[in-house]
VOGU-3710 file (C-alpha; in Angstrom, 3 decimals, decimal comma):
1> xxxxxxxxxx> -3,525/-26,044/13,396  -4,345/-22,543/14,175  -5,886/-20,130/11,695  -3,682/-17,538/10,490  -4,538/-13,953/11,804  -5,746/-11,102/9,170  -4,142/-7,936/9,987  -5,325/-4,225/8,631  -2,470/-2,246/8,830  1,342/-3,135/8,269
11> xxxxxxxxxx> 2,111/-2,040/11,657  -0,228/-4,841/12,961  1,873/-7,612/10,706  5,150/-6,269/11,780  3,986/-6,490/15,684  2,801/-10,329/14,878  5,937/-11,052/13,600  8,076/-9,674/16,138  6,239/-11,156/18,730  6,250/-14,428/16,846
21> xxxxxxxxxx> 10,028/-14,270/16,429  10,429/-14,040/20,014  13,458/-10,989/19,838  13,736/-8,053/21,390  13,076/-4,055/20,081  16,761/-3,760/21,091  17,768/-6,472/18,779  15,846/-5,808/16,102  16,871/-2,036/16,103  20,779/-3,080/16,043
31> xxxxxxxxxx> 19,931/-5,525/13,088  18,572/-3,010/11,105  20,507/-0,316/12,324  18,265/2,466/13,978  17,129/3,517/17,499  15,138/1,068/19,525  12,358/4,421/19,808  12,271/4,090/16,124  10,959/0,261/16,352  8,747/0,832/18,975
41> xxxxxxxxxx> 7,295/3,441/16,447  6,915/1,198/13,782  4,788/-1,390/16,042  2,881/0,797/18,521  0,456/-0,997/21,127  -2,266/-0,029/18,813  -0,787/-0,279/15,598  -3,446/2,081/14,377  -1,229/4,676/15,866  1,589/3,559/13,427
51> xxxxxxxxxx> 3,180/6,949/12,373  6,040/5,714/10,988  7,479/2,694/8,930  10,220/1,301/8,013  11,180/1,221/4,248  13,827/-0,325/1,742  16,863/-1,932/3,411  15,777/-1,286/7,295  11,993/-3,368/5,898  14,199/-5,926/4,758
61> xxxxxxxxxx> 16,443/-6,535/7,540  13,301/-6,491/9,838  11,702/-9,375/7,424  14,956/-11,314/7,456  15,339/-10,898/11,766  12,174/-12,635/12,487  11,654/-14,869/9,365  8,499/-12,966/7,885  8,209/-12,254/4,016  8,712/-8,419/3,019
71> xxxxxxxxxx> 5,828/-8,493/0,571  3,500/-9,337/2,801  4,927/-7,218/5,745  4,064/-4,606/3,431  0,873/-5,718/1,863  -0,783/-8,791/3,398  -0,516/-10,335/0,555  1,456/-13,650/-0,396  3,713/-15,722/1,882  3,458/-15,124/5,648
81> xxxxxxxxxx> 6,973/-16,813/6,209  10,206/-16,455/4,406  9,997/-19,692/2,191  11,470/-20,916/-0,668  8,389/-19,134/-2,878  9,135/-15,770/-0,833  12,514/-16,173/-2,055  12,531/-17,092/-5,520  13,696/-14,307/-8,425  10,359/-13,014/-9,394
91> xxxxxxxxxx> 8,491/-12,611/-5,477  11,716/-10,896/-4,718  11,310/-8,475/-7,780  8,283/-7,552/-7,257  8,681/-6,662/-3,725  11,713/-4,582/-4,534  9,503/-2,960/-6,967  7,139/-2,209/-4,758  9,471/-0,585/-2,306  10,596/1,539/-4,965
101> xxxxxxxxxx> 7,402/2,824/-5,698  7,016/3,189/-2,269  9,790/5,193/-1,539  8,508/7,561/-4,825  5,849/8,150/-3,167  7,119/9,221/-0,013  9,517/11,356/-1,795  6,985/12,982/-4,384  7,273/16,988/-3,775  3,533/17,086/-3,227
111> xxxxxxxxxx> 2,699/13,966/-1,144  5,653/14,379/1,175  4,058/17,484/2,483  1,131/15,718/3,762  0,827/13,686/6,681  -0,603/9,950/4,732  -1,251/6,974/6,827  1,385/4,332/5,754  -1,698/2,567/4,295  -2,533/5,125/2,010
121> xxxxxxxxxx> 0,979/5,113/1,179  0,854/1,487/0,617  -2,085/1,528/-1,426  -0,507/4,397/-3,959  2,590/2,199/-4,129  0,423/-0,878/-5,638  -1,002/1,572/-7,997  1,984/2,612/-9,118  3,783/-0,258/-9,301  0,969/-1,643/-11,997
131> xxxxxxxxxx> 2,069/1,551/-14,168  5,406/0,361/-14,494  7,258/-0,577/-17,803  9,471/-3,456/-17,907  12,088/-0,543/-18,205  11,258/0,881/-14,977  9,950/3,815/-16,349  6,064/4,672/-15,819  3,381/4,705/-18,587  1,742/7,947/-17,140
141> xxxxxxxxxx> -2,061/6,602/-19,566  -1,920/3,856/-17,302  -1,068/5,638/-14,168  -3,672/8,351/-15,008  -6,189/5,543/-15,200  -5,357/3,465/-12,448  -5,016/6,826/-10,026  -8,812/7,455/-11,950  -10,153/4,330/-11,644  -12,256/4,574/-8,277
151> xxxxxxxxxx> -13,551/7,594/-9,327  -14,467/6,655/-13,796  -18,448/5,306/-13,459  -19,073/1,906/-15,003  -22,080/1,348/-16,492  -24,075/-1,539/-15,378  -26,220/-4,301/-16,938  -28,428/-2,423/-17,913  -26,547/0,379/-19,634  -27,375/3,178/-17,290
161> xxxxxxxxxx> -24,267/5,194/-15,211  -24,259/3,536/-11,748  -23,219/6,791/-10,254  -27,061/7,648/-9,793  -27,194/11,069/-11,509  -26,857/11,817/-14,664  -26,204/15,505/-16,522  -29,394/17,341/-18,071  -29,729/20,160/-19,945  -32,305/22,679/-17,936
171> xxxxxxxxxx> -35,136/23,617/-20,248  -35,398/26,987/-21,612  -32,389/26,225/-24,435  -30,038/27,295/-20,984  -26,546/25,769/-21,907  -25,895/25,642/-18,338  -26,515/22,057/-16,235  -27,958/20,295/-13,300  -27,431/17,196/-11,402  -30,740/15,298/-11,445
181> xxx> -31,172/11,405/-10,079  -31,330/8,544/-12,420  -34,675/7,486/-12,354
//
C-alpha cells in the first residue's frame, strides 16, 4: 500500500485530489459553478503560487466532485477521503465552523486589506474557531489569548522566562529600563 502524501499548503491537497479524481478543470468549475481560470487558480503548478481559494459552498462542491473530505482540504487534518467518519454530524460541524471563521476572516475590515497567504488565513481560522461559544458567538478572553499565545513567554523548569532577556532596572535609581540577557 502506498504511503499517503503530506502536503503544506491547501492548494497542494486540492491538486492531489483532483488529479486523484481523474476530472477535468472544466468539470470541476461547472460543478461548483465558477470559471475554469478560477480552478486553475486555486491549484497552480506550484501550489505555492496559490493566490486564491475556494471557500464555503464552491470548497464543498469541490470536496464532494472528487471524493476528498473538506476538513482536511482545508487543514490536513482528519480524513483524506469522504467516509462515513467525514460525514457524520459532528466532523461536518466542525468543518462548517471552520469555514465560517474562515470566511470572518477574509471579511474582517482590517485583514481584507492585506494580501494573506491562504495559510495564514487558515491558521487564523483554527484560532478562531477555538474562541467560539457553543452559541456561535466569540469569547474575545479566549480569542485575545489564543491570538497572544505565540508571543506570552512560558517559563521553563527551572522558573526562569525562556525568552532569554529579562527587564532590569539601570542603576542610578533611573526608572527607565534595559533589555539585558538571562544569564
Amino acid at each position: 500500500m502506498d504511503a499517503i502524501p503530506e502536503f503544506k499548503s491547501m492548494s497542494a491537497r486540492m491538486r492531489y485530489a483532483w488529479e486523484q479524481s481523474g476530472k477535468t478543470q472544466t468539470e470541476i468549475a461547472e460543478h461548483c459553478g465558477v470559471e475554469r481560470q478560477t480552478v486553475n487558480k486555486w491549484m497552480p503548478p506550484d501550489p505555492d503560487t496559490a493566490a486564491n481559494m475556494p471557500l464555503g459552498e464552491n470548497l464543498r462542491r469541490f470536496g464532494e466532485l472528487t471524493g476528498f473530505n473538506t476538513h482536511w482540504l482545508l487543514t490536513g487534518e482528519g480524513s483524506m477521503r469522504l467516509d462515513e467518519e467525514a460525514k457524520s454530524p459532528l466532523a461536518v460541524s466542525k468543518t462548517a465552523q471552520l469555514l465560517q471563521c474562515l470566511e470572518m476572516v477574509e471579511s474582517h475590515p482590517l485583514l481584507s486589506k492585506v494580501d494573506l497567504l491562504p495559510e495564514v488565513k487558515i491558521e487564523l481560522a483554527k484560532r478562531l474557531q477555538k474562541t467560539l461559544k457553543p452559541d456561535g458567538s466569540v469569547d474575545l478572553s479566549k480569542l485575545i489569548e489564543v491570538i497572544a499565545n505565540p508571543y506570552l513567554a512560558k517559563p521553563s523548569a527551572s522558573g526562569k522566562d525562556t525568552n532569554n532577556e529579562v527587564t532590569k532596572k539601570e542603576k542610578g535609581g533611573s526608572h527607565a529600563s534595559k533589555r539585558v540577557p538571562d544569564t
